[in-house]
Phi, psi and omega in degrees: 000327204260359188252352165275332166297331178287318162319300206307309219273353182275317163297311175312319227256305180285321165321283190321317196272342145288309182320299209276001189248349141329286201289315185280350169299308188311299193328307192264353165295316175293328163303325160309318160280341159313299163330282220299301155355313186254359168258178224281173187298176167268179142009309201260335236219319182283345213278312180304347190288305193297315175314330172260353178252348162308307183305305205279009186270302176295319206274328217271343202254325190322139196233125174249146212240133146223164213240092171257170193304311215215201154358197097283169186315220133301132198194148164210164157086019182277193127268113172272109204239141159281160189256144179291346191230092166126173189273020182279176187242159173219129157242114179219115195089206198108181207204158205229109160258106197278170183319351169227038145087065167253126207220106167246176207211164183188127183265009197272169194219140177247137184224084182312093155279109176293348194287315185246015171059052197221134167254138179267121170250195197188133181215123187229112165318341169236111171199163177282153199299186190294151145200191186214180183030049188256199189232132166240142194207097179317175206187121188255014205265123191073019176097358171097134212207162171269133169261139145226130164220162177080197202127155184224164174211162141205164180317159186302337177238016159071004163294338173221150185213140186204149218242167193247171191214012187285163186206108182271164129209174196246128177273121176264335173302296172301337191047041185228138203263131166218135176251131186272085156344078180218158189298315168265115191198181192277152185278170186284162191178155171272133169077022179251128165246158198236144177223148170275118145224115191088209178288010203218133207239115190260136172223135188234165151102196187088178145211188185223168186226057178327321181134343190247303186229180182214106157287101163318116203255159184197010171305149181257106175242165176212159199232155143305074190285345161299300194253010189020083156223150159287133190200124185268117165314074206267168197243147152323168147270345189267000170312119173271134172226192180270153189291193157275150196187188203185128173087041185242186211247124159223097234230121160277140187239135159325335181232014173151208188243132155273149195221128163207129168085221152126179171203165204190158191232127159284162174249090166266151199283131191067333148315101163347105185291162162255140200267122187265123150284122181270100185250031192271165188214118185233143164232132157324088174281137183239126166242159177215145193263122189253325180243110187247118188295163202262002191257034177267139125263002151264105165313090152286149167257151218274338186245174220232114175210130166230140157279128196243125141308095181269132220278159177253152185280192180268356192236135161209202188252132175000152177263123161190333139152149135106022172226077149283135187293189175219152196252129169242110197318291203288355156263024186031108160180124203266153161279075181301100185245117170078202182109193177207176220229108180248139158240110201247062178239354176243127195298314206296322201206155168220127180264119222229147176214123174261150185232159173208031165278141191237154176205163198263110161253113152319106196284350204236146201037189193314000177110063186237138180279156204209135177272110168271099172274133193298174175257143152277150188279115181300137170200152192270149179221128196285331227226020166095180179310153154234146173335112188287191175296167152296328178260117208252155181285112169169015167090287199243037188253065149239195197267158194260181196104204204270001187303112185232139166283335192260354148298130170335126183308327170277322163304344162294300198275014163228028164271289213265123197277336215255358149292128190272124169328332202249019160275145202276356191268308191292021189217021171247108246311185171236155192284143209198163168226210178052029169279163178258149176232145163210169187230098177228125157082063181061322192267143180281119195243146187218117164203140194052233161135175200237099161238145196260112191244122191090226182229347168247148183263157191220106170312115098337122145212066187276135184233149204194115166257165189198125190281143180265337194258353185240330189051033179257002150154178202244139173251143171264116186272334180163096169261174195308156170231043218243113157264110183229125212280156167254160213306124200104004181203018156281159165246124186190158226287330198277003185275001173230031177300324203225036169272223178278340193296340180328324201253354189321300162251009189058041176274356226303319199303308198317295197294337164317320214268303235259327193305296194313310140342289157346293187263020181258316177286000181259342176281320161273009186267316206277272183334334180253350158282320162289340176261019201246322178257153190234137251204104189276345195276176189291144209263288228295270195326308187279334187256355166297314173281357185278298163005284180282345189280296172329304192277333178288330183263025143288301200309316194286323163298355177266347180288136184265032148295281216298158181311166182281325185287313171327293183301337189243349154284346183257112190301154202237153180279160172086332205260106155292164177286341161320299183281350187295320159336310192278342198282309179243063168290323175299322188301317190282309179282354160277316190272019099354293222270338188286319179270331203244174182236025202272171182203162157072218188268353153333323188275284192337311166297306195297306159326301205295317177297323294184270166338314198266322166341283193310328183295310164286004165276326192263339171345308205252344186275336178288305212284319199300329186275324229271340175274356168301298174298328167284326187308319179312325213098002162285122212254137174300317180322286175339297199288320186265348156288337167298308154303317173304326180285345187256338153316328173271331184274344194253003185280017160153179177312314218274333148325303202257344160267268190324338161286337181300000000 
């Protein structure tokens, strides 16, 4: 009995110690399977891993190529670059405003070939956003490649606005876009240019635009295309440079960058800014140190920049704004075509001369201008000398009578039979400025540009090539279809400045003088009727609501929702009626002219009536903001230089954008 029981617990005691030696088998099998569970993919899972990020890389990148009719649309502030590895044009963005003050921005990239006279467009799901005035500077490096950086957008009515700081590049082998990243790079900004030299993309200039004032740039930076890094150039203070400025000409040389021209606005406190043309010429001197002793252990840098003031010659082209050259390589030399000449010294108007002249800078030694004027062809005439054209190339040099520059050269000719068909002059663009230039194999490629009649602006988009080595007349590649009325039969507010009433007695300065009286006595007159009513009702009940009327149209006046007519109709805190009258006059003489049948200054007056209304409906709901603000700590000066800078900036396209 007692040796089966001992058996019995020698069986139990061996089951269990199996049982448990079972169970530490399951354990490290599950653990074992646990592992392997938790180990990395195999081979074939990572090569599909790779596989699939090659594809969406190929999808973000696929470049779809199409073969359009003509040009791109109507357009300005875009770029037309020759292209470094080929006979080709690069056009890219830019920015378009239509007739009922709409700002459309446009990211598509174009591609001219003059050999079969065909535009290519190229479309990538990865490319840089919509902009304008940005900057592009070509590269023969790597098969040939686009730089961009910067650039501006704003909303469809131009209520929020915004500068771009990205830095692309354009693959010409690939049509394919990549944007380069880096921790350091130039702050955003507009109007700024880049020149290549050597390996290195020198960018100077621009400005930005908050919304309040428009700030002028004058920093030097450079990028590394070997090593892609960005770096700001710093100067002595004692160091001479170019002021800050935006829209100038910057041409590479063998020995540095040429710099000439530009625009720029002075600011006085309370004061209207003024817009400054720049006709100075400065050169980037560039050196690169090639030989470093090898026992130096200070890492000197290799490049080398100074800025030089260069004396102005004795001959140069009218001083004016909105004609960046284009560099024509095998003559070292920039290319000057058109712009225009503002004289913005008078608060009522600013008088503009367009020009459609071209001329030539020597880039090399001290600098020299040069007129390229086309030739004429000798032909024999039976019938003596003939009548030369009526419109001569230089913008405002024409003849008096019915003669207008922006009619067409051919349409002269076949108004006037005593024009010879064959002067090379009837074949010359009509005056515009902001047009694009580029210079590729000797030929001047010219498309488009901004001309102004009046109070409206006119997009070009006509394109004209001219060969620089023959100067024997300009070919039209494709012209516009742009109708622009001659002078006097636009219709804007601006149409009897320089109409028949001038001539009635030839009196026309007396009656400008006597008008502008006129409303310097209706401002005072309006100022001593408000300072005049006095206000009988209970004052705690009226100024609470005055208050409340007050504090609701702050909020509204910050909304970027409102209509554009909302907005130019409504007077700004801080805002005399002086300046509200100059910001929206144009507005006020159309609806004048909508109702009435006055014209010249009658209309003007009648507009003026109009204006003064409105002001004395917001007058008290105005002064009411204006003790909101002071209470903030905003000071009256602040608020009426703030109104004055937005009186200037809103008084139409051609103040606030297109002169920067």
């Amino acid at each position: 009995m007692g040796n089966e029981k001992k058996n019995t617990g020698k069986a139990a005691a061996k089951a269990a110690k199996k049982q448990k030696a079972e169970a530490k088998i399951a354990k490290k099998e599950k653990k074992k399977n646990k592992k392997s569970t938790d180990a990395p993919p195999e081979d074939e899972d990572l090569e599909a891993i790779l596989d699939k990020i090659n594809r969406e890389w190929e999808d973000a990148h696929k470049v779809t190529e199409e073969l359009v009719e003509g040009p791109p649309s109507r357009r300005a502030n875009a770029t037309l670059t020759p292209c470094p590895s080929g006979n080709y044009l690069w056009c890219i963005g830019g920015e378009f405003f239509s007739d009922d003050k709409k700002a459309y921005f446009y990211n598509d990239v174009y591609r001219y070939n003059p050999d079969k006279d065909e535009w290519r467009k190229f479309v990538s799901p990865t490319c840089p956003g919509p902009r304008s005035a940005h900057a592009v500077v070509p590269s023969a490096a790597g098969g040939g490649k686009l730089f961009l950086f910067g650039g501006e957008f704003s909303s469809l009515y131009q209520n929020t606005f915004h500068h771009y700081r990205d830095f692309w590049c354009f693959d010409i082998s690939t049509h394919s876009w990549d944007r380069l990243d880096t921790k350091t790079k130039p702050s955003a900004r507009s109007g700024h240019r880049m020149a290549m030299w050597k390996h290195y993309i020198v960018l100077f200039g621009g400005f930005y635009d908050p919304g309040h004032r428009t700030q002028y740039l004058n920093d030097t930076w450079v990028f590394d295309t070997q090593e892609y890094k960005w770096r700001q150039i710093e100067f002595k203070d004692i160091d001479r440079k170019p002021s800050p400025r935006s829209g100038f000409s910057f041409l590479s040389t063998p020995e540095g960058i040429v710099l000439h021209g530009g625009y720029c606005k002075e600011y006085s406190k309370g004061k209207r800014p003024i817009g400054v043309m720049l006709d100075d010429t400065w050169f980037l001197r560039m050196s690169l140190e090639t030989s470093q002793s090898p026992s130096s252990t200070v890492s000197s840098d290799p490049l080398s920049l100074k800025w030089e003031k260069r004396k102005k010659p004795s001959f140069a082209p009218h001083i004016r704004s909105g004609s960046t050259m284009s560099l024509w390589s095998a003559k070292s030399m920039g290319v000057m075509f058109g712009g225009v000449t503002d004289d913005d010294r008078d608060e009522e108007s600013l008088e503009s001369i367009f020009w459609n002249d071209l001329y030539g800078y020597q880039l090399i030694g001290n600098g020299r201008w040069q007129s390229m004027v086309l030739k004429k062809l000798k032909k024999a005439g039976r019938g003596g000398k003939r009548k030369a054209a009526a419109v001569q190339q230089g913008g405002p040099e024409f003849s008096d009578g019915d003669d207008d520059p922006v009619k067409t050269q051919e349409a002269k000719n076949t108004e006037d039979p005593d024009v010879d068909p064959d002067d090379p002059i009837l074949t010359t663009p009509i005056p515009r400025y902001n047009a694009m230039l580029a210079v590729l194999r000797n030929t001047l490629y010219i498309y488009g540009g901004i001309f102004e009649r009046g109070s409206r602006e006119y997009t070009l988009d006509d394109f004209y090539s001219i060969q620089l080595e023959k100067l024997e007349r300009y070919t039209c590649l494709k012209h516009s279809g742009i109708i622009i009325p001659a002078e006097g039969d636009e219709s804007s507010s601006d149409e009897d400045d320089e109409g028949g009433e001038s001539d009635e007695d030839g009196d026309s300065d007396n009656e400008t003088r006597v008008e502008k009286d006129d409303e310097r006595l209706n401002f005072e007159k309006l100022d001593e009727n408000q300072q005049d009513e006095e206000v009988d009702e209970p004052v705690d009940e009226q100024h609470h609501e005055v208050r409340a009327q007050a504090t609701a149209f702050m909020g509204v006046s910050k909304d970027t929702t409102r209509s554009a007519e909302d907005v130019i109709s409504t007077p700004e805190p801080g805002e005399t009626l002086a300046l509200f009258y100059a910001r929206s006059r144009e507005y006020w003489t159309q609806k004048a002219h909508g109702v009435s049948d006055n014209r010249g200054k009658q209309l003007r007056r009648d507009g003026f009536s109009f204006a003064e209304e409105r002001y004395a409906e917001y007058k008290p709901i105005l002064e009411e903001v204006e003790k909101i603000l002071a209470e903030a700590g905003l000071d009256e000066d602040e608020m009426r230089a703030g109104s004055a800078a937005k009186a200037a900036g809103s008084g139409g396209l051609v103040s606030s954008r297109n002169r920067r």
